[in-house]
C-alpha positions in Angstrom: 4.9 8.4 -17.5 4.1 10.5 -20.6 7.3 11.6 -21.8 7.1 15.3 -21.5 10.5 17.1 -22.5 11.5 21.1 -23.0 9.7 23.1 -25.5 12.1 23.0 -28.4 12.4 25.4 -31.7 11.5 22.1 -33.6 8.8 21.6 -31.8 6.9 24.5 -33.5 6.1 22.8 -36.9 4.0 19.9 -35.1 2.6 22.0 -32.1 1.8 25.3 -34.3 -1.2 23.7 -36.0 -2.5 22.0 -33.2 -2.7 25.3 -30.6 -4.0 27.4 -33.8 -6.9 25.1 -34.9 -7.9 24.1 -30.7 -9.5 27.7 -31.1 -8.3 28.7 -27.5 -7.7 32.0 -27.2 -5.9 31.9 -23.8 -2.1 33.4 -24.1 -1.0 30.3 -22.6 -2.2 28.2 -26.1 0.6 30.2 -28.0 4.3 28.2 -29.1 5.6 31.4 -28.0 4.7 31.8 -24.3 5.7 28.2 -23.8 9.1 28.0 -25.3 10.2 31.3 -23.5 8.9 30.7 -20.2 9.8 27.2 -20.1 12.3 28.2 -17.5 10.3 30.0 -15.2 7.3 27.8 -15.0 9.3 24.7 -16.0 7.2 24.2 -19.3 7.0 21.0 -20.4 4.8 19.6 -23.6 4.7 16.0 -25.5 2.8 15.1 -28.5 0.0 12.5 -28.7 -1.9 12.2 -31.4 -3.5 15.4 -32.3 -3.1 16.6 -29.0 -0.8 18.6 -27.2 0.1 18.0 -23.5 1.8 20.6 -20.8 3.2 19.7 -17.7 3.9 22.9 -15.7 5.8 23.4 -12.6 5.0 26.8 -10.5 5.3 27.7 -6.7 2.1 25.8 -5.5 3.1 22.6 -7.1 3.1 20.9 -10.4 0.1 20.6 -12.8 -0.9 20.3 -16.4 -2.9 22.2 -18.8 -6.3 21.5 -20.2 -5.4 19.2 -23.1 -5.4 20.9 -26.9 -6.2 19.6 -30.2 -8.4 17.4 -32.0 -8.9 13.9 -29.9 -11.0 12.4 -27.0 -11.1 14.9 -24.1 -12.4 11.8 -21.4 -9.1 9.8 -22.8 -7.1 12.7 -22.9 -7.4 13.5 -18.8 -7.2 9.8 -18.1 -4.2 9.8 -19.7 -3.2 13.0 -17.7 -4.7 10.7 -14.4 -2.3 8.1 -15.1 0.7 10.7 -15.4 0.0 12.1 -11.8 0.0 9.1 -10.1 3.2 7.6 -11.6 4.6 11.2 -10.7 3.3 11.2 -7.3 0.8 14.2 -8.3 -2.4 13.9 -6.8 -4.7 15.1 -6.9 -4.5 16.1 -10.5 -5.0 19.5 -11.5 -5.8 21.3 -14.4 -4.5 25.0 -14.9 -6.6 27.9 -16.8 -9.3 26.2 -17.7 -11.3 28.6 -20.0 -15.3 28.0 -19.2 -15.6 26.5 -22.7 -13.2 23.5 -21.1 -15.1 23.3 -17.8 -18.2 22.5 -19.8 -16.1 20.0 -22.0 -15.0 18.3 -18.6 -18.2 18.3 -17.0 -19.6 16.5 -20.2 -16.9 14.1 -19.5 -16.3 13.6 -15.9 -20.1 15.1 -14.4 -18.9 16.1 -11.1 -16.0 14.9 -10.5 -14.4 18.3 -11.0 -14.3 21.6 -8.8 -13.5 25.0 -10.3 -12.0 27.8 -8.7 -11.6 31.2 -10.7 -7.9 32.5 -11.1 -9.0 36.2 -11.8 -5.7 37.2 -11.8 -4.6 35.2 -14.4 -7.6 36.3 -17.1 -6.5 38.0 -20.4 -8.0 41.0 -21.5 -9.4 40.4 -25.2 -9.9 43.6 -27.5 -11.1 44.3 -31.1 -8.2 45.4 -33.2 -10.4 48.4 -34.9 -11.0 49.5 -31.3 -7.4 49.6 -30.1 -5.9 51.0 -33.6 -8.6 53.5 -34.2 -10.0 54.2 -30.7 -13.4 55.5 -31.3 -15.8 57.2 -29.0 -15.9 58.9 -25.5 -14.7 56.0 -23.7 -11.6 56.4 -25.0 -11.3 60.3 -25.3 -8.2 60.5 -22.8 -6.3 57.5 -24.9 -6.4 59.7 -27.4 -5.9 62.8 -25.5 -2.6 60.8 -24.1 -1.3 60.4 -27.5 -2.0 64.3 -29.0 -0.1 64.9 -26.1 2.8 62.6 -27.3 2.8 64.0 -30.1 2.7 67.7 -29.3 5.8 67.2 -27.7 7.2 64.8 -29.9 6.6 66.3 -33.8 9.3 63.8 -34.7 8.4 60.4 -33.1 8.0 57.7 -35.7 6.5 53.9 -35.8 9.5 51.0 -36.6 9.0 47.1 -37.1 11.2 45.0 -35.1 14.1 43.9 -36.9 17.5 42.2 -35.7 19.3 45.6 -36.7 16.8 47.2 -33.5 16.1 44.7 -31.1 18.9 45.5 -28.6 17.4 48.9 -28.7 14.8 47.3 -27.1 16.7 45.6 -24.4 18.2 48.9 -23.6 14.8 50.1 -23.0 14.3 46.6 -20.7 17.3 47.2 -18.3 15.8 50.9 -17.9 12.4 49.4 -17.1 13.3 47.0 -15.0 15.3 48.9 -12.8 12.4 51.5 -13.0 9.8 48.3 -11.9 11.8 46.8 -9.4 12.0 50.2 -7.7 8.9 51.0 -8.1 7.2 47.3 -7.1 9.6 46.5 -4.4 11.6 43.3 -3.9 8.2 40.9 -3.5 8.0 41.4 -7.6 11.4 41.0 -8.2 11.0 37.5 -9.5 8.7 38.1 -11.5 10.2 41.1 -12.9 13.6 39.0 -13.4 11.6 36.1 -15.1 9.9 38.4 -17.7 13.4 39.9 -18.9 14.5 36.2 -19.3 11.2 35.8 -21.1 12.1 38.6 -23.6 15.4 38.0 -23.8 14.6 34.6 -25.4 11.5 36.2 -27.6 14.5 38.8 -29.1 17.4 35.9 -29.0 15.0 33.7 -31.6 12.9 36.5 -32.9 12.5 35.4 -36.4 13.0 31.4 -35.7 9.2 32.2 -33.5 7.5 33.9 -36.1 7.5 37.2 -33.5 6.4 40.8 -34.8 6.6 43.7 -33.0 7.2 47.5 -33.1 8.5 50.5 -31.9 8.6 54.3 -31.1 11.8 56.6 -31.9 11.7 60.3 -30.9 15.2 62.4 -30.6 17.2 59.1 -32.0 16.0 56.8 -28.7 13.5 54.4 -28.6 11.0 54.8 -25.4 8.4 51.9 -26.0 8.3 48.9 -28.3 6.3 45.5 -28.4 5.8 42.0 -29.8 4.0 39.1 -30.2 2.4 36.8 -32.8 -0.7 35.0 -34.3 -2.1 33.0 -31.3 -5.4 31.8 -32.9 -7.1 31.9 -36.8 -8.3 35.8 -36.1 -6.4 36.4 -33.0 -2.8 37.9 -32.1 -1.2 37.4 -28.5 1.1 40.3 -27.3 3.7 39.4 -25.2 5.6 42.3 -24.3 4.9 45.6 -24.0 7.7 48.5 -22.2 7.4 52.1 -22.5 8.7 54.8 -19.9 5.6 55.5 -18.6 7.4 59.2 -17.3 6.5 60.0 -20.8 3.2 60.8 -21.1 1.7 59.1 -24.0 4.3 56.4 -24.6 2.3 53.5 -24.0 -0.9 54.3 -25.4 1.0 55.0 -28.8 2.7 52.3 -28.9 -0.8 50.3 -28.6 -2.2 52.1 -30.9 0.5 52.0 -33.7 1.2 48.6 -33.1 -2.0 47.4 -33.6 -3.1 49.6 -36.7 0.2 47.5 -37.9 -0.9 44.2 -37.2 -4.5 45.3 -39.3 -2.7 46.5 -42.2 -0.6 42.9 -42.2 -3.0 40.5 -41.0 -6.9 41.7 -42.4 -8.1 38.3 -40.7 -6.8 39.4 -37.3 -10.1 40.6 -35.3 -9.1 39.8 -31.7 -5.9 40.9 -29.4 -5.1 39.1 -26.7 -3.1 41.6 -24.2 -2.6 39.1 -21.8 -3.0 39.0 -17.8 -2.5 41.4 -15.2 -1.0 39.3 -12.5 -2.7 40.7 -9.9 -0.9 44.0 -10.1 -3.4 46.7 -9.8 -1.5 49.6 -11.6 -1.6 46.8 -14.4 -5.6 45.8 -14.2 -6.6 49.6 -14.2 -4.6 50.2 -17.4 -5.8 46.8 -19.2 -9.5 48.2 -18.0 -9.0 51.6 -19.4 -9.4 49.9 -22.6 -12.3 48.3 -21.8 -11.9 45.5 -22.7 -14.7 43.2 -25.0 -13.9 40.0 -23.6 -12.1 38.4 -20.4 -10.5 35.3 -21.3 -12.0 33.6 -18.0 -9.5 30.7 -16.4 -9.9 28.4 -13.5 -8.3 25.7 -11.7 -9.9 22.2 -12.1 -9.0 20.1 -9.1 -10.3 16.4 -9.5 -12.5 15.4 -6.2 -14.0 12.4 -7.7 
């Protein structure tokens, strides 16, 4: 069997390269997401070659990833072939398989793959100028959100993360889950518990990740931060976003903020990923608000053959 193991800090320096130069720009192709959800979906990678490998655990069963890196994709998923059956894992699948990857696959194995959509799993890709700047009617009540903010708020300001605020921002994380788990009812409650793990590992190893984030202070408090980090060559993944969304404006000025200081940091940055809306449709109608440029599309790749 290939001997996966728990995503560990070290592993960063070898697996770092490999995700950034694959060119995917799914969230799930970031060190990040898999070191601090390793726990709730059972993460596991190993190293081979150029190539990275993910075994992942979830409530329908266990399954890999599409393999990364620079190496032979048909040698690759036979390896991944072997894995399954020495795990008792058949049929193999693949998880979020972007439709760059089905067309590698079906080079590579012509029909001996099916594909099914996983729409709720897509990310929401958006230009950086569009999100910091947010030109055009479109976006008129974003910005109408945010005079609002600040009408009310003349003394808000913007703060990078740092360890001497981050449990300011897990303040804000008890509040909004107990706000969520109110408001979603019981059903999300795991997934609600797992993302405060999630973040609670993103602040515990802030720095050690390479993590960047931001937040908004008004009276003293802070009522919305976020975070993430460089998940491709000119794209950024954020991870976590919380705002009390009883204050009007909150969230779409911390978006806004946050991204004109990821521009000012990073000029190669074009793209941000904002990551999936799980199916939640108070979640998708936000993300769409935006309108998005791009939906990173992924599928399920179930061999038949």
């Amino acid at each position: 069997m290939i001997p996966f193991h728990e995503p560990r800090l070290s592993d960063k320096a070898w697996a770092d390269p490999i995700l950034t130069h694959a060119g995917q720009r799914g969230s799930e192709y970031n060190f990040t997401s898999l070191f601090v959800w390793r726990r709730a979906f059972r993460h596991c990678i190993a190293q081979k070659g150029d190539m990275i490998f993910n075994h992942v655990c979830t409530g329908e069963g266990c399954a890999y990833l599409c393999p990364a890196g620079e190496g032979d994709l048909r040698e690759a998923v036979e390896f991944l072939r072997r894995d399954a059956v020495e795990r008792g894992e058949l049929p193999l699948r693949l998880l979020c398989v972007s439709p760059s990857q089905i067309a590698r696959l079906e080079r590579a194995f012509p029909g001996k793959f099916q594909f099914t959509p996983q729409r709720d799993g897509w990310d929401y890709i958006y230009d950086i100028h569009k999100l910091a700047d947010l030109p055009g009617k479109k976006l008129h009540a974003k910005r109408n959100h945010i005079r609002r903010f600040e009408d009310a708020h003349p003394d808000w300001t913007f703060e990078p993360l740092s360890r001497a605020n981050l449990d300011e921002c897990l303040a804000v994380d008890r509040d909004w889950y107990l706000q969520s788990r109110e408001r979603e009812g019981i059903q999300e409650d795991w997934d609600l518990r797992a993302e405060t793990l999630a973040l609670r590992d993103a602040v515990d190893h802030f720095e050690a990740l390479g993590l960047e984030g931001g937040l908004i202070r008004t009276e003293g408090q802070v009522v919305a931060f976020t975070m993430g980090d460089r998940l491709s060559i000119d794209g950024f993944d954020v991870h976590f976003e919380k705002a009390y969304a009883q204050i009007q404006g909150s969230y779409a000025i911390i978006n806004r903020e946050f991204a004109r200081y990821i521009r000012g940091r990073h000029p190669d940055v074009r793209w941000f990923n904002r990551e999936e809306d799980m199916g939640i449709e108070g979640l998708r109608k936000a993300k769409l608000s935006y309108y998005p440029d791009a939906m990173m599309e992924k599928h399920v790749a179930l061999w038949v053959g």
